[in-house]
Each structure stands twice: as C-alpha cells, then as structure tokens.
C-alpha positions as CSV (number, residue, x, y, z in Angstrom):
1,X,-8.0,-7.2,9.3
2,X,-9.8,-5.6,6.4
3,X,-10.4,-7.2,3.0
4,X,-10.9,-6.2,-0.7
5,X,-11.5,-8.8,-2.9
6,X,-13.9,-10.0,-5.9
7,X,-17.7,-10.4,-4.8
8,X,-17.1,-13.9,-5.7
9,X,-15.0,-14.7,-2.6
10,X,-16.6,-14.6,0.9
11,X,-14.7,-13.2,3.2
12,X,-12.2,-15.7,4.5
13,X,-12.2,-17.7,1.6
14,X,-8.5,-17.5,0.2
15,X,-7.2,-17.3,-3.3
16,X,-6.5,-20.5,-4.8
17,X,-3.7,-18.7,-6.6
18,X,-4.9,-17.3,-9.7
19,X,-3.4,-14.4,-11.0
20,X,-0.2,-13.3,-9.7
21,X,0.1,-11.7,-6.5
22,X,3.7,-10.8,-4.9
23,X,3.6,-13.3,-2.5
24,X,1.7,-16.2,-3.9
25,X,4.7,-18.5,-3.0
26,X,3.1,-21.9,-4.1
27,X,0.3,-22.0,-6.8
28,X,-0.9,-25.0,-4.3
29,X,-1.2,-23.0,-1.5
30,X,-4.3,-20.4,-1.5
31,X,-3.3,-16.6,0.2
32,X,-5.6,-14.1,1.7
33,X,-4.2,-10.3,1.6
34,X,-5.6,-8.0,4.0
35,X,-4.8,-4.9,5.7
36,X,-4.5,-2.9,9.4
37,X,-7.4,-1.0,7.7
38,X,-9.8,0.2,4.7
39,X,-7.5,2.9,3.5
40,X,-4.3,0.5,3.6
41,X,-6.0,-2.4,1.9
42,X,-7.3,0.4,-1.0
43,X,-3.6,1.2,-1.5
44,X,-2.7,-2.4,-1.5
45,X,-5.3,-3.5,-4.1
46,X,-7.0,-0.7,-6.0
47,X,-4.3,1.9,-6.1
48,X,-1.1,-0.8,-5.5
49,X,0.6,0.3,-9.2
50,X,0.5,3.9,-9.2
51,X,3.3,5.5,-10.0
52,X,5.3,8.6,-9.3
53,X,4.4,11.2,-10.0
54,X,0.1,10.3,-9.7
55,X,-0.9,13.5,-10.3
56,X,-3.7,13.3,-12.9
57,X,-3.1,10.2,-13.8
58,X,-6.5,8.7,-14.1
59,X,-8.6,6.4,-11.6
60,X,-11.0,3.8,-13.3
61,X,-13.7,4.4,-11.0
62,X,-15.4,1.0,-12.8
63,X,-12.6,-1.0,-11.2
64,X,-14.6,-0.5,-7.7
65,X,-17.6,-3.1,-9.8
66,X,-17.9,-6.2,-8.3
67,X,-15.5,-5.1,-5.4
68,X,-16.9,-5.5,-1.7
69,X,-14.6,-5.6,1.4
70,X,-14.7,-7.5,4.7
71,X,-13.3,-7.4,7.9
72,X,-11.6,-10.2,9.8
73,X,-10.5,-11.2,13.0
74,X,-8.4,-13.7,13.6
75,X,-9.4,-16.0,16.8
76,X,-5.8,-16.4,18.3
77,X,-2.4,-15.0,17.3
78,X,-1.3,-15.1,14.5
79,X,2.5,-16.2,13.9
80,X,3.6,-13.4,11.0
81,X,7.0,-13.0,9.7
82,X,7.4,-8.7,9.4
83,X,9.1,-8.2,6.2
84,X,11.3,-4.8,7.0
85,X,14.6,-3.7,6.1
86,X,16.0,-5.5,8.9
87,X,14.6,-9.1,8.6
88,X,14.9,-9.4,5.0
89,X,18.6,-8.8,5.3
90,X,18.5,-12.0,6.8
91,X,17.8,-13.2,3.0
92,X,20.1,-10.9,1.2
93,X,17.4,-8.6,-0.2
94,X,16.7,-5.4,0.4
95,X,12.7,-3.3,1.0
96,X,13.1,-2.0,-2.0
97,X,13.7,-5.1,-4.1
98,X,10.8,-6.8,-1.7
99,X,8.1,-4.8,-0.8
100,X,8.7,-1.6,-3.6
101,X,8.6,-3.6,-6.6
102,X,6.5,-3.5,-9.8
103,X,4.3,-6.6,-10.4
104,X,7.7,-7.9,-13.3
105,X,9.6,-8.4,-10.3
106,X,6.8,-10.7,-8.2
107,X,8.2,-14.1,-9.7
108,X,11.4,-12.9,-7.5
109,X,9.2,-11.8,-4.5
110,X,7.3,-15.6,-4.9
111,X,10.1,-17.1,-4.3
112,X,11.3,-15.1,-1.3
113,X,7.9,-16.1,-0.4
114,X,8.4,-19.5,-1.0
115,X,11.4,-19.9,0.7
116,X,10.0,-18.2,3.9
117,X,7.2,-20.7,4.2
118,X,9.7,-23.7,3.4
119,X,12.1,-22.6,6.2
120,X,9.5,-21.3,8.6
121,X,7.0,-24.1,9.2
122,X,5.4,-21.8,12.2
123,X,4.7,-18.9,10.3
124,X,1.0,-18.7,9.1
125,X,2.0,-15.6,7.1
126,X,3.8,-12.7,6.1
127,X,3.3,-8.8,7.6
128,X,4.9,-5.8,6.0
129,X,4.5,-2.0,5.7
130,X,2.4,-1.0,2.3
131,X,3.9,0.0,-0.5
132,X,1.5,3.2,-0.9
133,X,0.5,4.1,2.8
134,X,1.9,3.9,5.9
135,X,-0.2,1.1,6.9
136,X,0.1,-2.8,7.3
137,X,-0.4,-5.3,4.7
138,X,-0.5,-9.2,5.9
139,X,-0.9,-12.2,4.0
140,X,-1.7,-15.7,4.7
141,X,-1.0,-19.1,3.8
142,X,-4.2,-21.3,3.4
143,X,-2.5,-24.0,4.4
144,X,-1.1,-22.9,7.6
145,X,-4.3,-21.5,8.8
146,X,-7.6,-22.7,9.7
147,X,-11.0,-20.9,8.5
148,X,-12.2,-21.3,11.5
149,X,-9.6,-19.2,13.8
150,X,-11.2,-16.3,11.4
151,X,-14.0,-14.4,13.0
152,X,-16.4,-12.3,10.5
153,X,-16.9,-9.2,11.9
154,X,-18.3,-8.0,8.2
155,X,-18.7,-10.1,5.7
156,X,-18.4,-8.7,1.7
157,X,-19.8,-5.1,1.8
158,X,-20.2,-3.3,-1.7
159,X,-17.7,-0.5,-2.1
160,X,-19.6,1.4,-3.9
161,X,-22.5,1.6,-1.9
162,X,-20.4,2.1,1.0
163,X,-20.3,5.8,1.6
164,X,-17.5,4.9,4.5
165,X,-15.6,3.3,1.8
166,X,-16.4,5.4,-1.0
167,X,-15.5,8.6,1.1
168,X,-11.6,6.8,1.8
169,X,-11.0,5.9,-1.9
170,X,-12.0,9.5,-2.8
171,X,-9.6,11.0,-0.2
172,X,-6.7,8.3,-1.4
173,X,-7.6,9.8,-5.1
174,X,-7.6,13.3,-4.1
175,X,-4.3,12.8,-1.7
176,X,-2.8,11.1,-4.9
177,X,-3.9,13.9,-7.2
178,X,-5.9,11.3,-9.5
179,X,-8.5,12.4,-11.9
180,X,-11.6,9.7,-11.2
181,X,-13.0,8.6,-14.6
182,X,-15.8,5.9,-15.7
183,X,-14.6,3.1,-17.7
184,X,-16.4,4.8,-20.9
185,X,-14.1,8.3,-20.1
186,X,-15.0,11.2,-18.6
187,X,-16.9,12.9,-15.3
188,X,-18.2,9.7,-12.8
189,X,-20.6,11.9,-11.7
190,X,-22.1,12.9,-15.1
C-alpha cells in the first residue's frame, strides 16, 4: 500500500483527523489513506480536485514541499468493505454521490463512513476505485487496526527527490494536460 502524506507523519502513523478527508467518519478515530500504487495515491492526494476539463489548468509544483511517500504492507488480511456501485446500494447511495464527489459533499460521505464502521465492527476499513485513475484507494480506521500488523517496506521518501516519483506525477500532469508551475508562477524549471 503506498502512502503520500506530510513529512511530519511516519509512515504508519494515521491522521488524528485534522482537516477533512471524505471518509474521516469520527474525528476520534485517526485514518490512513493509501493506494494499490504511486500513481493512484498521486491522483488520490495531489491531483484528487481536478476538474473536467484539466487541460492547462495549472499544477502547483510547490505542493510536492514537504510531501514524501511510503509503502506499507499489511501483516495479515485486512477486512475492507469495497465501496462500488453495487455495495453502496445497500445504503441507498449511489458512486457518484460516494466516491465522485467534491470535497462540499464529504460531511455526507463521513457519515456514510461513520455508519459503515458503526454497523460493521469487523471491518478495519474501507476500499474503493479512485476517483481520478483506475486504481484502488483504501482507508483505515486507527482504531480497528494495529501498527504493528503494518510492515514498512519504505518509510517517508521525498517526492521530489524521487526521480521514480517525480517521473509518475509528470506523466499524471502531462496525461491530464496540466501546465506545472512554481508557487511564485511560471516555468519550474527556470
């Protein structure tokens, strides 16, 4: 499971719920979002509110500061409720109302979220296809899941001085038909 997160966090520490991420049910209960791989957990994070039509819309190439990624495995199984047009008919809601919405809509998605870790005491976390890619995006409950059934195959690499990394954000940006700027404007490269 790849990570992107702050340089702050190590790489299996979860969020203790600041900010407000679509499925951060309980503001009690920490959540780790990951991905299937780099280029999915890019789309998830860095690239997760672009909208349609991208083409040159701009790509703040200082949001990559302070980002590093990781890689996780987890021990054992993990139990995983998939979120797909199928299973969230089960909750009257639709993929597009769950997994295609805009960050005004994530009070509604928190409290899917919510009600799925009330009813489903098993689950350790959710699992659903990314918004952006075709990819998997998974998140977990802190409180369903212990650090140490997370293995740290890398722990919090810099982005940027990734050329791995770097080379799958600039093919995301170029697939998208974004024009990569520095915070200040302008050429990155200049």
């Amino acid at each position: 499971m790849y990570r992107l997160h702050h340089e702050a966090f190590s790489a299996i520490q979860f969020n203790p719920g600041y900010g407000s991420g679509r499925f951060n049910p309980i503001k009690a209960t920490g959540t780790l979002y990951g991905a299937e791989n780099f280029s999915t957990v890019a789309l998830e994070t860095l690239f997760h509110d672009v909208g349609s039509p991208s083409e040159g819309l701009p790509f703040d190439c200082g949001s990559l500061n302070q980002k590093v990624y990781s890689v996780i495995e987890p021990v054992t199984d993990l139990v995983l409720v998939e979120l797909n047009a199928r299973t969230l008919r089960r909750w009257g809601v639709t993929k597009s109302q769950v997994i295609n919405s805009t960050a005004d809509k994530y009070p509604f998605t928190q409290r899917l979220a919510a009600k799925i870790h009330n009813q489903h005491l098993e689950a350790q976390g959710l699992q659903w296809s990314s918004k952006q890619g075709d990819g998997m995006a998974i998140m977990l409950f802190e409180d369903r899941v212990n650090k140490n059934s997370l293995s740290v195959i890398v722990e919090s690499k810099s982005v940027s001085a990734s050329e791995t990394a770097m080379e799958d954000i600039e093919t995301i940006i170029d697939d998208l038909g974004m024009v990569p700027m520095s915070i200040g404007g302008g050429d990155p490269d200049d």
